[in-house]
GUZAZA-536345 format. One record per residue (C-alpha): residue number from 1; x, y, z. Coordinates in Angstrom, 1 decimal, padded with zeros to 4 digits. Layout:
<atom><seq>NUM</seq><X>X</X><Y>Y</Y><Z>Z</Z></atom>
...
//
This chain:
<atom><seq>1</seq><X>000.0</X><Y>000.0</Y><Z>000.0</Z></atom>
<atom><seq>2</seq><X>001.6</X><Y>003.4</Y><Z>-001.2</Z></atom>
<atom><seq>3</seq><X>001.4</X><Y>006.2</Y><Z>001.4</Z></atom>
<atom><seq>4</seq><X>002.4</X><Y>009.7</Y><Z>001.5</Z></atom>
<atom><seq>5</seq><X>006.1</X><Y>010.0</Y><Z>003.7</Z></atom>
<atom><seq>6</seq><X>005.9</X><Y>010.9</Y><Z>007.3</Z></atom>
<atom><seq>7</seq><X>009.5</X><Y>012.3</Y><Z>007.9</Z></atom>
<atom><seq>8</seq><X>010.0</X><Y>014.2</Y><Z>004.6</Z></atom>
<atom><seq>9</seq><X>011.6</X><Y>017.7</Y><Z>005.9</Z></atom>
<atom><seq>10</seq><X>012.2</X><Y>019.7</Y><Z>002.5</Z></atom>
<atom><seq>11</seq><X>011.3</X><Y>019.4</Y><Z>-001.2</Z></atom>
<atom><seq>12</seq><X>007.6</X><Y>018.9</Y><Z>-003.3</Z></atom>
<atom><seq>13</seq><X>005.5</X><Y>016.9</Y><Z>-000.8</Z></atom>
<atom><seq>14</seq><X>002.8</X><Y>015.0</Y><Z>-002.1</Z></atom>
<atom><seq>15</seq><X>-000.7</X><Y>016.2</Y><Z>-000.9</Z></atom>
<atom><seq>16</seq><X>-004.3</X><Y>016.4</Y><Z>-002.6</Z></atom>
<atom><seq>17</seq><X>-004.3</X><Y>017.1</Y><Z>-006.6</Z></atom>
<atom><seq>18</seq><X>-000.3</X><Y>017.8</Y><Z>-005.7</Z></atom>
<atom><seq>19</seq><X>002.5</X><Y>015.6</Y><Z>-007.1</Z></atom>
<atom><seq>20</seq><X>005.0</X><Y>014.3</Y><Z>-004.5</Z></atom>
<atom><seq>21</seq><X>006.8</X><Y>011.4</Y><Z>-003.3</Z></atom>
<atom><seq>22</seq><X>005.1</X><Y>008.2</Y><Z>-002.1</Z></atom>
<atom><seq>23</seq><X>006.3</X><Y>005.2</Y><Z>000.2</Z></atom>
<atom><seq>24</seq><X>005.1</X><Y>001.4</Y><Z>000.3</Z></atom>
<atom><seq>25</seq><X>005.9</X><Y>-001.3</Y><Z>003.3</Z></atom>
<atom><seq>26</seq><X>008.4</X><Y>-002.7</Y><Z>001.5</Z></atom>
<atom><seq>27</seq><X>011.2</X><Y>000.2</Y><Z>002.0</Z></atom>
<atom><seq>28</seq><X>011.1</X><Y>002.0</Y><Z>-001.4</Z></atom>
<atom><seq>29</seq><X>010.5</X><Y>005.3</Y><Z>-002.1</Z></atom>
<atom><seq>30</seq><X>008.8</X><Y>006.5</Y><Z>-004.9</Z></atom>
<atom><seq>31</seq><X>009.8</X><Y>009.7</Y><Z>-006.1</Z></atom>
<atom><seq>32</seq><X>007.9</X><Y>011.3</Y><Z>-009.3</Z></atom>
<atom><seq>33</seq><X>010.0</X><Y>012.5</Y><Z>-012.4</Z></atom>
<atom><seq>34</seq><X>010.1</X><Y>016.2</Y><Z>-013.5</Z></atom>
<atom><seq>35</seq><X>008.5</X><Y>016.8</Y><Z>-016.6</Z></atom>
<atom><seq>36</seq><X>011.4</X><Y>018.6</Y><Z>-017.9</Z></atom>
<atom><seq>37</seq><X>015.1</X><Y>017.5</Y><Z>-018.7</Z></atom>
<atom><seq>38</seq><X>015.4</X><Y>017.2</Y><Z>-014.5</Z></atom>
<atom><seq>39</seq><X>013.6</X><Y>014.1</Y><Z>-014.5</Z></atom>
<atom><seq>40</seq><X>015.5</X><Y>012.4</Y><Z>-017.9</Z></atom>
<atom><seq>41</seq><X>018.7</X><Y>013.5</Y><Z>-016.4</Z></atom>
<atom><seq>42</seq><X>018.1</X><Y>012.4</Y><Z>-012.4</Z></atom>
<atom><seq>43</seq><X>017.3</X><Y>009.0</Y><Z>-014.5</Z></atom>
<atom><seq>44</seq><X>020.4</X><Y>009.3</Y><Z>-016.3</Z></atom>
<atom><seq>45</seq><X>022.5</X><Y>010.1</Y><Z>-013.5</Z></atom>
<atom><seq>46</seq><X>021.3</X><Y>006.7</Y><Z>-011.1</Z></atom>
<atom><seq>47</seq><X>021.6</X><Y>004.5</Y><Z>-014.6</Z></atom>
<atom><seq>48</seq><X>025.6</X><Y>006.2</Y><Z>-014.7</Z></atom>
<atom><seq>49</seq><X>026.4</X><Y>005.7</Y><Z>-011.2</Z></atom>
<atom><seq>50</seq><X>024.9</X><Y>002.0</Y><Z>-010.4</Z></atom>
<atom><seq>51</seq><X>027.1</X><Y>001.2</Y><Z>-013.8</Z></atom>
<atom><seq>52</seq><X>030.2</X><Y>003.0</Y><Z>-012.9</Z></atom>
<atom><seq>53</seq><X>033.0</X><Y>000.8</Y><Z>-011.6</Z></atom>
<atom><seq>54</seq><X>035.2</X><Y>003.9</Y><Z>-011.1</Z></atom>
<atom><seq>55</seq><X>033.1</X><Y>004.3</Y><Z>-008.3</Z></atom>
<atom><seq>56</seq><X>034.8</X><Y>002.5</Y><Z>-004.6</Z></atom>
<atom><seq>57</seq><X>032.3</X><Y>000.6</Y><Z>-003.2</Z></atom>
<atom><seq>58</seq><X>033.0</X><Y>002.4</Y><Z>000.1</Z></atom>
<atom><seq>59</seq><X>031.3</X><Y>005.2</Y><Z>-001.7</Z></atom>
<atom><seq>60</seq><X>028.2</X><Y>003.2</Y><Z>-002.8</Z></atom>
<atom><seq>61</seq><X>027.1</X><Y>003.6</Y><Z>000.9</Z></atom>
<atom><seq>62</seq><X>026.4</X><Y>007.1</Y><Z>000.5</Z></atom>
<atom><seq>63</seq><X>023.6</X><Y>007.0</Y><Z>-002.0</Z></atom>
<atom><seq>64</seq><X>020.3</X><Y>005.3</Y><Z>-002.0</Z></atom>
<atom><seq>65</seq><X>020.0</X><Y>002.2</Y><Z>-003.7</Z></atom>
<atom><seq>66</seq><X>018.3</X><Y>002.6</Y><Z>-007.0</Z></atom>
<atom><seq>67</seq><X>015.8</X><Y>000.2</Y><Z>-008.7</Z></atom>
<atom><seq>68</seq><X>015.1</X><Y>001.8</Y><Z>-012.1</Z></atom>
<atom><seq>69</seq><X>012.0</X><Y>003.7</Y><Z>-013.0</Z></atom>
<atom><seq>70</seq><X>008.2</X><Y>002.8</Y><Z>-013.1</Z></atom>
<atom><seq>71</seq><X>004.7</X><Y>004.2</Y><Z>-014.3</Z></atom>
<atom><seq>72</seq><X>002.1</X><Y>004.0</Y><Z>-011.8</Z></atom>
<atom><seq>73</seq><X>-000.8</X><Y>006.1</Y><Z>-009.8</Z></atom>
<atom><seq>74</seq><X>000.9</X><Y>009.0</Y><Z>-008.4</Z></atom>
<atom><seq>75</seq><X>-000.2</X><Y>010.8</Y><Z>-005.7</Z></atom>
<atom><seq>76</seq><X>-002.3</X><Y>013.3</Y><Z>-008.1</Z></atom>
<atom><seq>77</seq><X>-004.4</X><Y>009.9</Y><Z>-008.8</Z></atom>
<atom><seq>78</seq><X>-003.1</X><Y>009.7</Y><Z>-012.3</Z></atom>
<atom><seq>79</seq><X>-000.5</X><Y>007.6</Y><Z>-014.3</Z></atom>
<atom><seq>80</seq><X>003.2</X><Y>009.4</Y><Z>-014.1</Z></atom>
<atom><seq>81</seq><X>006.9</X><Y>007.9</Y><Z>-014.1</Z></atom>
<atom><seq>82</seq><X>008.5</X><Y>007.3</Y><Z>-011.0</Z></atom>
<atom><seq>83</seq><X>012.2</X><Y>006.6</Y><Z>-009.9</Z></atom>
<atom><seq>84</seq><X>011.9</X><Y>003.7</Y><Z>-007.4</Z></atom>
<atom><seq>85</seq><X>014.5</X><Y>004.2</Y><Z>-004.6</Z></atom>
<atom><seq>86</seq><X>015.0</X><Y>002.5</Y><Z>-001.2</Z></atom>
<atom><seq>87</seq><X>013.3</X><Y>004.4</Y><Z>001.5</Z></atom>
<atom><seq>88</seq><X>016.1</X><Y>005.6</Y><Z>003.8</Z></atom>
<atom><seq>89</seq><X>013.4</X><Y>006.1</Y><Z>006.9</Z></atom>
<atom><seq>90</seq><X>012.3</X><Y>002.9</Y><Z>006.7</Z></atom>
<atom><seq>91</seq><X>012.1</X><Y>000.9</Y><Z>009.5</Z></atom>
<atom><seq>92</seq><X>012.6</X><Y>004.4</Y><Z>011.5</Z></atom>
<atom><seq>93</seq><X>009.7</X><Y>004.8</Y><Z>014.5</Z></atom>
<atom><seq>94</seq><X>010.7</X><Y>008.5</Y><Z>015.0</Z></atom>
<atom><seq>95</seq><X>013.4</X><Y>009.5</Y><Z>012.9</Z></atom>
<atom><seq>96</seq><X>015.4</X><Y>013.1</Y><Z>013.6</Z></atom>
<atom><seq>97</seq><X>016.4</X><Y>013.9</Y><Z>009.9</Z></atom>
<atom><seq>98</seq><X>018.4</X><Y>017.2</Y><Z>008.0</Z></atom>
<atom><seq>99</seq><X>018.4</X><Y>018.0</Y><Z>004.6</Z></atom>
<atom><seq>100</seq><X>021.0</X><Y>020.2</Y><Z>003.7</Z></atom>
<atom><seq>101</seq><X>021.8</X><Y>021.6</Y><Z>000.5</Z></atom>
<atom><seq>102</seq><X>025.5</X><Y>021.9</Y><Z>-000.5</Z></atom>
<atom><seq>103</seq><X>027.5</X><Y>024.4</Y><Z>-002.5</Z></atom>
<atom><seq>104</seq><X>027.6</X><Y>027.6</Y><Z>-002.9</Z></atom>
<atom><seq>105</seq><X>025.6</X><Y>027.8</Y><Z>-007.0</Z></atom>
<atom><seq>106</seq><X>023.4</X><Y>025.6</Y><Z>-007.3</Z></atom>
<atom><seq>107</seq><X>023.0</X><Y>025.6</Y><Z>-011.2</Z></atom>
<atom><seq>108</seq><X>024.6</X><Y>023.0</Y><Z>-013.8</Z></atom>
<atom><seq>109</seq><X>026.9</X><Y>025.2</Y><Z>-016.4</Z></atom>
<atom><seq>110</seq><X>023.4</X><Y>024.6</Y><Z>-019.6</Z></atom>
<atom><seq>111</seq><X>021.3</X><Y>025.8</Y><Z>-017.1</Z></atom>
<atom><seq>112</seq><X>019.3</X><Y>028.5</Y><Z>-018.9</Z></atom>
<atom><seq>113</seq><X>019.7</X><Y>032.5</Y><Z>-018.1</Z></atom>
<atom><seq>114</seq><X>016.2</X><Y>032.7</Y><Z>-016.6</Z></atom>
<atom><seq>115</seq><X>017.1</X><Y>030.0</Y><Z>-014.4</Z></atom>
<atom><seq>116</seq><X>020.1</X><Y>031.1</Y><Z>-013.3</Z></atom>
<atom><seq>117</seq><X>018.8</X><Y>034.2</Y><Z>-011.8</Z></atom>
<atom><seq>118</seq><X>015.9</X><Y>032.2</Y><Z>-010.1</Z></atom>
<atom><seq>119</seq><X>018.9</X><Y>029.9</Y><Z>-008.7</Z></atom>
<atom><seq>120</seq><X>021.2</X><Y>033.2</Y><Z>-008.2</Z></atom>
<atom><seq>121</seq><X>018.5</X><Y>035.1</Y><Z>-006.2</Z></atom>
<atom><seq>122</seq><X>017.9</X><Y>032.3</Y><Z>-004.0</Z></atom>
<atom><seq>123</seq><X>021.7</X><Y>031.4</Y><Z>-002.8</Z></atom>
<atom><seq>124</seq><X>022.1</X><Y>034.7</Y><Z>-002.3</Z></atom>
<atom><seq>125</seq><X>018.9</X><Y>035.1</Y><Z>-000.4</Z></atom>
<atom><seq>126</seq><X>019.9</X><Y>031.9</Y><Z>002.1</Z></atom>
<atom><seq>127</seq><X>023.4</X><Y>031.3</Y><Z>003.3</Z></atom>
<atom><seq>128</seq><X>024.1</X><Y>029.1</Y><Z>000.2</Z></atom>
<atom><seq>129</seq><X>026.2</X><Y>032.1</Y><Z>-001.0</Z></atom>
<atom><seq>130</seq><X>027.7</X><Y>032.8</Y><Z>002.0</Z></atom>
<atom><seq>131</seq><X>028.6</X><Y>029.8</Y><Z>003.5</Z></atom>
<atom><seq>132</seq><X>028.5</X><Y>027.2</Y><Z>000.7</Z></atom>
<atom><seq>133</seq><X>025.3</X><Y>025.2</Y><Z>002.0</Z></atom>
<atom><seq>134</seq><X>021.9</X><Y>026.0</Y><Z>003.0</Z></atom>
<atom><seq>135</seq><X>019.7</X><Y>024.1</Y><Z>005.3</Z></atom>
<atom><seq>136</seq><X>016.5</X><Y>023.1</Y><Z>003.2</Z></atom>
<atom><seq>137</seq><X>014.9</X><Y>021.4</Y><Z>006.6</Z></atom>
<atom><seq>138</seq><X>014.7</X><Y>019.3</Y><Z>009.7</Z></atom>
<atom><seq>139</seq><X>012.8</X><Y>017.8</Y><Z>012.3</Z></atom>
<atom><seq>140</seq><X>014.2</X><Y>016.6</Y><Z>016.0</Z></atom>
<atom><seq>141</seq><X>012.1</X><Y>014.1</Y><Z>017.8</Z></atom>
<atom><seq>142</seq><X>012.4</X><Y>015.4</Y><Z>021.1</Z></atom>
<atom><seq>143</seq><X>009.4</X><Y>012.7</Y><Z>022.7</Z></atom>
<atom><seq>144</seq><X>006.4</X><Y>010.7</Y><Z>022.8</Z></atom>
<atom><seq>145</seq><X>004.2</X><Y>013.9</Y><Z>024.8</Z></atom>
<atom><seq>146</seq><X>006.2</X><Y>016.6</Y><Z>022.7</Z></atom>
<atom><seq>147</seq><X>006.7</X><Y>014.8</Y><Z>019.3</Z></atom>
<atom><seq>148</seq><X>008.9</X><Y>017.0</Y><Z>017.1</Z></atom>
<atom><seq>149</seq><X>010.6</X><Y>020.0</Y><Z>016.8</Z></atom>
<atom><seq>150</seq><X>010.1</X><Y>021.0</Y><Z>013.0</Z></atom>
<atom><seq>151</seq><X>010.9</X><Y>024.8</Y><Z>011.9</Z></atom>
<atom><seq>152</seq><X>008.3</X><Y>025.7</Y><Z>008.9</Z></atom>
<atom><seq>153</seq><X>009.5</X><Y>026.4</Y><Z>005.3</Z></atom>
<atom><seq>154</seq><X>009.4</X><Y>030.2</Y><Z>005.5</Z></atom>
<atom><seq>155</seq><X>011.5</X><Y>030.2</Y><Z>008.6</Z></atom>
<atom><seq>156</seq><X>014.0</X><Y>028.0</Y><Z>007.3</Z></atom>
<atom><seq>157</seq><X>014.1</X><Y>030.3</Y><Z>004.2</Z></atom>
<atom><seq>158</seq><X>015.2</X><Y>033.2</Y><Z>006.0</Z></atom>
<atom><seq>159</seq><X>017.5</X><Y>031.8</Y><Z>008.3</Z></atom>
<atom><seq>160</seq><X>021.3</X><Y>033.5</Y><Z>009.0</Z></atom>
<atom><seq>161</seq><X>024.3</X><Y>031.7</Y><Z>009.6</Z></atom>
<atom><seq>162</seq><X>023.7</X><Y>032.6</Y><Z>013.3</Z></atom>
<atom><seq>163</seq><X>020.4</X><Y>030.7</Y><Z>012.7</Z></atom>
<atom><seq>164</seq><X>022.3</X><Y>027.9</Y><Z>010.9</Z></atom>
<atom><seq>165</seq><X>024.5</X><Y>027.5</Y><Z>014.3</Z></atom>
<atom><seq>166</seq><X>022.0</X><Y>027.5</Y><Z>016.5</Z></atom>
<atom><seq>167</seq><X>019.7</X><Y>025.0</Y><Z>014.0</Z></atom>
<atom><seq>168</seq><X>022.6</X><Y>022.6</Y><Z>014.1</Z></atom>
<atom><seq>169</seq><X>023.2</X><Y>022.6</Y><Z>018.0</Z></atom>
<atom><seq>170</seq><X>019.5</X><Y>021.9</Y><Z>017.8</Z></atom>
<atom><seq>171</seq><X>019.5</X><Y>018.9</Y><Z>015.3</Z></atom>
<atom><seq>172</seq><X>021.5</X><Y>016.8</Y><Z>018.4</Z></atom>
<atom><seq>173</seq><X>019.4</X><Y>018.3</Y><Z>021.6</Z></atom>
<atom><seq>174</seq><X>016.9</X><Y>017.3</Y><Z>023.7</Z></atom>
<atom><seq>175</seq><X>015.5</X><Y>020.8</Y><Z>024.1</Z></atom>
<atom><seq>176</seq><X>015.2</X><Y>022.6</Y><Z>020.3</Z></atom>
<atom><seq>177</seq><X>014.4</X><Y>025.4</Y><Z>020.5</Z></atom>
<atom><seq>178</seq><X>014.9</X><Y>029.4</Y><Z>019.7</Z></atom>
<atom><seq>179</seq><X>017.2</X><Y>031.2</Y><Z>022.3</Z></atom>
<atom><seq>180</seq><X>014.7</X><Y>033.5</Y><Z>022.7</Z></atom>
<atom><seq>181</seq><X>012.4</X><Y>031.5</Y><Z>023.7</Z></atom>
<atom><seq>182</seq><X>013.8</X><Y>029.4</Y><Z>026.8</Z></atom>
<atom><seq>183</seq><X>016.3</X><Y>032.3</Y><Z>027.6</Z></atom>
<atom><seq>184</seq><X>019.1</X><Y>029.2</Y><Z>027.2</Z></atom>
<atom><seq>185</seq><X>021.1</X><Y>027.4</Y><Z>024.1</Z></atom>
<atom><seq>186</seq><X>020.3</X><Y>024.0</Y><Z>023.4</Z></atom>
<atom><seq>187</seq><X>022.2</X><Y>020.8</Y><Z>025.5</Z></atom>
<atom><seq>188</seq><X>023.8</X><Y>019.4</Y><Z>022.1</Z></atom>
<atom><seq>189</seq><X>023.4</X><Y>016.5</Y><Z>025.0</Z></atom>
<atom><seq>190</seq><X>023.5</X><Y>013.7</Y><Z>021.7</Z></atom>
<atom><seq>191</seq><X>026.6</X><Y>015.9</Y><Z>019.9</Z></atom>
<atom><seq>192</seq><X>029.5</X><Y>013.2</Y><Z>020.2</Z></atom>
<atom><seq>193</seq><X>027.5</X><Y>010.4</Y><Z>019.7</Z></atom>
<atom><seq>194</seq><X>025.7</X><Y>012.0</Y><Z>016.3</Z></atom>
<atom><seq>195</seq><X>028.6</X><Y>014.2</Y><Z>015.3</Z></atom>
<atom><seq>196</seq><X>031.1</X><Y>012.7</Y><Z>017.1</Z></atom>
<atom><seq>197</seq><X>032.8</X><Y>008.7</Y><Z>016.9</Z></atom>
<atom><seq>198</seq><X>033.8</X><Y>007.0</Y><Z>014.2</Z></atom>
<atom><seq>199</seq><X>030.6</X><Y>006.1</Y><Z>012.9</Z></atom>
<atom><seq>200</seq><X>029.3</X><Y>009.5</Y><Z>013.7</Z></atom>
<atom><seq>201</seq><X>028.3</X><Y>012.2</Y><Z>010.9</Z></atom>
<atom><seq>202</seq><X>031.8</X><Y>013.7</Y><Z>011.0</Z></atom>
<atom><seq>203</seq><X>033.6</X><Y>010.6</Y><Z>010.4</Z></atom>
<atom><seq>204</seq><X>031.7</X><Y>009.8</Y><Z>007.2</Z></atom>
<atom><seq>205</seq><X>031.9</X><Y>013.4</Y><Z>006.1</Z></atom>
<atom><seq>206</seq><X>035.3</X><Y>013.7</Y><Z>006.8</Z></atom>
<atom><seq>207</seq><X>035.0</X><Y>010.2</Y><Z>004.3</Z></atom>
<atom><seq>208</seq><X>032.9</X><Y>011.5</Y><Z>001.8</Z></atom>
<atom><seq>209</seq><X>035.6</X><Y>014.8</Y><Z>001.8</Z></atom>
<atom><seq>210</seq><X>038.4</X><Y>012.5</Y><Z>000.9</Z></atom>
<atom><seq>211</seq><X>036.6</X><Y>011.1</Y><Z>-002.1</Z></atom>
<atom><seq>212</seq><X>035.4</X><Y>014.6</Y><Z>-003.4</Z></atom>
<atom><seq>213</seq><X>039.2</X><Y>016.2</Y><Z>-003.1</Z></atom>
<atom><seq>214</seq><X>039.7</X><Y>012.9</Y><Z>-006.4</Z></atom>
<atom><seq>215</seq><X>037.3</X><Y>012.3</Y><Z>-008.0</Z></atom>
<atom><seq>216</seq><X>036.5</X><Y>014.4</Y><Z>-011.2</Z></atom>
<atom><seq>217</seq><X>033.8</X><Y>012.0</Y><Z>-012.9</Z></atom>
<atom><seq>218</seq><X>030.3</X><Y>014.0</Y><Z>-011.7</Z></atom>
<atom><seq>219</seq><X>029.7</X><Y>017.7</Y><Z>-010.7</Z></atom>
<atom><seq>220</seq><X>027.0</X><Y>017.5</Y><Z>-008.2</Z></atom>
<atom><seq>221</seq><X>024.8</X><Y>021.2</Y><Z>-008.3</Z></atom>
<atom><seq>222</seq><X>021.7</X><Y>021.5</Y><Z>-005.9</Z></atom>
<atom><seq>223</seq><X>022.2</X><Y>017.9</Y><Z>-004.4</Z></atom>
<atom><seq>224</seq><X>021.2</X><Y>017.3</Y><Z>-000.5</Z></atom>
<atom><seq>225</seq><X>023.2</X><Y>015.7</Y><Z>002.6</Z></atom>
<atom><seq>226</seq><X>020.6</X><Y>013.8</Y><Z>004.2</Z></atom>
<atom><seq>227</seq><X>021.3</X><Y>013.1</Y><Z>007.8</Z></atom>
<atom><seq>228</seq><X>019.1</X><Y>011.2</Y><Z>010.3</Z></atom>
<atom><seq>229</seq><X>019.4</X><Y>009.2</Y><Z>013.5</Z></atom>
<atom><seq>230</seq><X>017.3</X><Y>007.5</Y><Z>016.0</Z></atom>
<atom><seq>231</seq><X>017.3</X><Y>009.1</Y><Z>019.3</Z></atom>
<atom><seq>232</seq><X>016.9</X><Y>006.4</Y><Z>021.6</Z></atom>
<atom><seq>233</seq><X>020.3</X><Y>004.1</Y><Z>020.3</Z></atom>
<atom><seq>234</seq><X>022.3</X><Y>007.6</Y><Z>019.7</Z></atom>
<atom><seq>235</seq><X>021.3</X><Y>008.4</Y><Z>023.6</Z></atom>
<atom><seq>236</seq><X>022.5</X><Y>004.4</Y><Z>024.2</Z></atom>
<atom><seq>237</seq><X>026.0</X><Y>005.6</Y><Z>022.7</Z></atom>
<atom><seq>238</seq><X>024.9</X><Y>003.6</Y><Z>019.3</Z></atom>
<atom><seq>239</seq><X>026.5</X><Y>005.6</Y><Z>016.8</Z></atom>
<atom><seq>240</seq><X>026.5</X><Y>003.2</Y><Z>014.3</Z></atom>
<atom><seq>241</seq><X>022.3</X><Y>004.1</Y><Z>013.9</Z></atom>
<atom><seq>242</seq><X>023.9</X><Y>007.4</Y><Z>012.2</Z></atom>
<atom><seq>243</seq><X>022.7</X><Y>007.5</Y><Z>008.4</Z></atom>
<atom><seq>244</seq><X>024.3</X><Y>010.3</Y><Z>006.2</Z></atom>
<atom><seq>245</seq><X>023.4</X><Y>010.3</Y><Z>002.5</Z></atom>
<atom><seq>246</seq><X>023.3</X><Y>011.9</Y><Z>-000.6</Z></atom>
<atom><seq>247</seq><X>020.3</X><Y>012.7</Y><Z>-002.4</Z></atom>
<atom><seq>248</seq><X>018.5</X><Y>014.9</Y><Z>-005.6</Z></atom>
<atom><seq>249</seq><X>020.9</X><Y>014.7</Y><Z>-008.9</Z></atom>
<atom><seq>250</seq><X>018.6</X><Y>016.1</Y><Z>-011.5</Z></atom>
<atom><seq>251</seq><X>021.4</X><Y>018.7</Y><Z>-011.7</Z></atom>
<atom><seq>252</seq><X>024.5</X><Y>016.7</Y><Z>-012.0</Z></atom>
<atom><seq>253</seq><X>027.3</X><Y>017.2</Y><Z>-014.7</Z></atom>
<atom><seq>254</seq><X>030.0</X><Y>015.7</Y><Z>-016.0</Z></atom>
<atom><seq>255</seq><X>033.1</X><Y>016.1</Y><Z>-014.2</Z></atom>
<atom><seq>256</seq><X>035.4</X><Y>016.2</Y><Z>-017.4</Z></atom>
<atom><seq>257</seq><X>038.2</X><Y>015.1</Y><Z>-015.1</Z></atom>
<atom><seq>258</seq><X>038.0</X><Y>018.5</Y><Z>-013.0</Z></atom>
<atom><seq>259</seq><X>037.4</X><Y>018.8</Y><Z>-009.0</Z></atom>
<atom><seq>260</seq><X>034.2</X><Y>019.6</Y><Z>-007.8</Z></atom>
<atom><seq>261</seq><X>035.2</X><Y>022.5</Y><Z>-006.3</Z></atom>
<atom><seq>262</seq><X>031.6</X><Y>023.8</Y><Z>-005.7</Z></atom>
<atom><seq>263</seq><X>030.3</X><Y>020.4</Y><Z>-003.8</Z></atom>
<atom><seq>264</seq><X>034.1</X><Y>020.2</Y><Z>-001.8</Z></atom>
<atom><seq>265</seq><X>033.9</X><Y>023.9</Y><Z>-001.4</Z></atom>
<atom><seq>266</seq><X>030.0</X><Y>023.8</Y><Z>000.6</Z></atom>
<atom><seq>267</seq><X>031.1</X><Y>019.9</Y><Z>002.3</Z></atom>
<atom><seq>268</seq><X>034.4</X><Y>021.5</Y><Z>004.0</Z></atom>
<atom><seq>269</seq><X>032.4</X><Y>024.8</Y><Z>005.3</Z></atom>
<atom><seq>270</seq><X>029.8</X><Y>021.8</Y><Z>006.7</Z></atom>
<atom><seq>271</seq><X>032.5</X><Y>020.3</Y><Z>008.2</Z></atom>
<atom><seq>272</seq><X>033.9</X><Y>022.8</Y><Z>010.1</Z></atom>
<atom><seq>273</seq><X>030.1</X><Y>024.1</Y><Z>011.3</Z></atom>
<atom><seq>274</seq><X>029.9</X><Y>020.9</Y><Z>012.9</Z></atom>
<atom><seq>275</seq><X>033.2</X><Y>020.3</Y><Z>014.1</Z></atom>
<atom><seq>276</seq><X>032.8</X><Y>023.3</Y><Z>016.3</Z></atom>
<atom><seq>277</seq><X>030.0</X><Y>021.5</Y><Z>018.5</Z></atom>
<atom><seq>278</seq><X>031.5</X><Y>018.3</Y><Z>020.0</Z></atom>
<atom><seq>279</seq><X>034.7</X><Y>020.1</Y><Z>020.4</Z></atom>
<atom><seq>280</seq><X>033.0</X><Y>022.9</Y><Z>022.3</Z></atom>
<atom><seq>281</seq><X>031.4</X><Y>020.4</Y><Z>024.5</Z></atom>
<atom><seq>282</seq><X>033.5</X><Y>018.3</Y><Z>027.8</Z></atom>
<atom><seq>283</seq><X>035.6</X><Y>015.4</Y><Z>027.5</Z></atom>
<atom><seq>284</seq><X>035.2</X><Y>015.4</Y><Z>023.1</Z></atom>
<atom><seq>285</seq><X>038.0</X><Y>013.3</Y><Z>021.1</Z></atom>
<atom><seq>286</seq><X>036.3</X><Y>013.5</Y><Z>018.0</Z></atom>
<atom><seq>287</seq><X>037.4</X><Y>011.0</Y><Z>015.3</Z></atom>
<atom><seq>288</seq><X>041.2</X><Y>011.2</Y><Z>015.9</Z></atom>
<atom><seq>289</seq><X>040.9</X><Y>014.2</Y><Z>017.9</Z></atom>
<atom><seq>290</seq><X>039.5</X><Y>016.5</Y><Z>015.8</Z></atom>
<atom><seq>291</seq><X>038.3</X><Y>016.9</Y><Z>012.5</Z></atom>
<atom><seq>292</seq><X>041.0</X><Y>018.3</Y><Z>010.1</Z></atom>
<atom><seq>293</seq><X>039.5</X><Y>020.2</Y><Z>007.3</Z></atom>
//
């Protein structure tokens, strides 16, 4: 049975008359093409990648697992083309999940004039300009009486890399909130066991880095670090529960044996966000004692 995602936190949702994403029990995620080149070219990219043996199987972990395209019922009620991926919530109760989008343009080099400046205006608008990433969304399951902490869309359009800071701190605390409104920062009480450890985000950042300062086969414009945890193992001191992804390539170029400097660019700015707040917090080690950039 196909249902509408509970723990999407950024992009088209799927809703009445409105094309979005679906799920089914079996752990794949149904994700509608884009009428335009997008769609043909997110295809194109999965078909490249699952094919590629350039690729180190190390890497593999980092995106979804893809299983080729389909035309079904969408959620408008009518017959569109899907790409079928596995469903990185499932078999997640309560989820805390961040969608982050990374570099600083987020426009392939044929992207069209008119949509440059649509792209243009919004990075400069978020911190995507200023910081080389933007955070698209998030939720933080904080509890079965509270439920989650989930900042809407417009605030999350508006925020400042202040905001960002603070949003992060939040992401691995058991009291999100605004400053303002408790009059104290979050506890970042779940920071070394999310950010931190060897299995923690940091440590497969700091992985995903060391690929992106080699390889030259894809230019990645407007994709999304997905990170999520579940709160009760990471408060158990179960790092290895910490998922960190990559999704969204309907904007991915060929790397014509050049560096991603755009992607590496936003990832290392990432990096050092989060580095910041395990160290800032007692008795940190980090991965090998700190994340080096």
């Amino acid at each position: 049975m196909l249902k509408i995602p509970d723990h999407q936190v950024a992009g088209h949702a799927a809703g009445i008359g409105k094309l979005g994403p679906l799920i089914d029990e079996s752990g794949r995620f149904y994700k509608p093409l884009q009428s335009d080149k997008r769609g043909s070219e997110e295809v194109a990219f999965y078909e490249s990648f699952s094919s590629n043996t350039n690729i180190p199987e190390h890497i593999r972990k980092f995106f979804p697992t893809y299983y080729g395209t389909k035309i079904m019922k969408a959620s408008t009620g009518a017959d569109h083309p899907h790409i079928v991926l596995q469903d990185l919530t499932s078999g997640s109760v309560n989820p805390s999940v961040m969608d982050i989008k990374i570099g600083s343009r987020t426009w392939a080099p044929e992207a069209s004039e008119a949509y440059i400046a649509k792209c243009l205006k919004k990075d400069r608008e978020t911190t995507s300009t200023s910081l080389g990433f933007r955070l698209s969304g998030l939720q933080v399951y904080i509890g079965d009486e509270l439920g989650f902490y989930k900042p809407d869309r417009d605030y999350m359009r508006k925020i400042s890399p202040d905001d960002v800071k603070l949003l992060l701190r939040n992401f691995v605390s058991s009291n999100p909130s605004t400053e303002t409104e408790t009059g104290q920062g979050p506890d970042c009480g779940l920071a070394h066991s999310v950010y931190g450890g060897p299995n923690g985000i940091l440590a497969q950042l700091l992985e995903l880095k060391k690929w992106f300062e080699d390889q030259t086969i894809y230019h990645f414009y407007a994709c999304s670090l997905l990170f999520m945890f579940d709160k009760g193992l990471a408060s158990d001191g179960a790092g290895s529960n910490v998922v960190v992804k990559l999704i969204d390539f309907a904007h991915v170029a060929d790397g014509n044996g050049i560096i991603d400097h755009n992607f590496l660019g936003g990832l290392c700015s990432l990096i050092k966000f989060i580095s910041d707040i395990p160290a800032e917090t007692k008795d940190y080690t980090g991965t090998n004692g700190q994340a080096e950039l």
